[in-house]
C-alpha positions in Angstrom: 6.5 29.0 -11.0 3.8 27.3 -10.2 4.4 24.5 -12.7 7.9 23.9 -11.0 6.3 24.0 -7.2 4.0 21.5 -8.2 6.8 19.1 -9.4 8.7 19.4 -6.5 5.9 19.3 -4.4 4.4 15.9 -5.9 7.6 14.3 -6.6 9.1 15.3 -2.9 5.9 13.5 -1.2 6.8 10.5 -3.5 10.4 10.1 -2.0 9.1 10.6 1.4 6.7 8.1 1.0 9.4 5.8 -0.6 12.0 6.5 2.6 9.3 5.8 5.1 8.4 2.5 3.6 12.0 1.3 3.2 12.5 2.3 6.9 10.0 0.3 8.3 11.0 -2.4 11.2 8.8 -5.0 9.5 10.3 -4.7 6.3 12.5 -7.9 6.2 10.8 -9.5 9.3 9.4 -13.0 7.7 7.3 -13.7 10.7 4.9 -10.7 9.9 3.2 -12.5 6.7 0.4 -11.2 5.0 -3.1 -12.7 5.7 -4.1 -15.3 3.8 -6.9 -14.7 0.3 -9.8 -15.6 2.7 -9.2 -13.5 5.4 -7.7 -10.4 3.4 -11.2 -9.4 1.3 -14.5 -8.3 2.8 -17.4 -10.5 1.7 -19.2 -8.0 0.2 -20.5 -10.3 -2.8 -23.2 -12.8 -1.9 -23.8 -14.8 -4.9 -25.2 -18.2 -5.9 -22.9 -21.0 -5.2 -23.7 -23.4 -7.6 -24.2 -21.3 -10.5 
């Protein structure tokens, strides 16, 4: 019982997850790009430049 409620459990999150992102206004809207490399990562490593 508890093996089969944990399937359908996981595997109904999944599809909801799945329906909510192919519902999504922005979905096929070219205008909302993603940010570009530079702006899309932190700078959380401060290394040496020239090495």
């Amino acid at each position: 019982m508890i093996d089969n409620l944990g399937l359908a459990l996981s595997h109904g999150l999944i599809i909801l997850a799945a329906w909510r992102l192919l519902w999504r206004p922005d979905l096929n809207d070219d205008s909302a790009s993603p940010p570009a490399a530079d702006e899309a990562a932190p700078k959380l490593w401060k290394g040496r430049k020239g090495a």
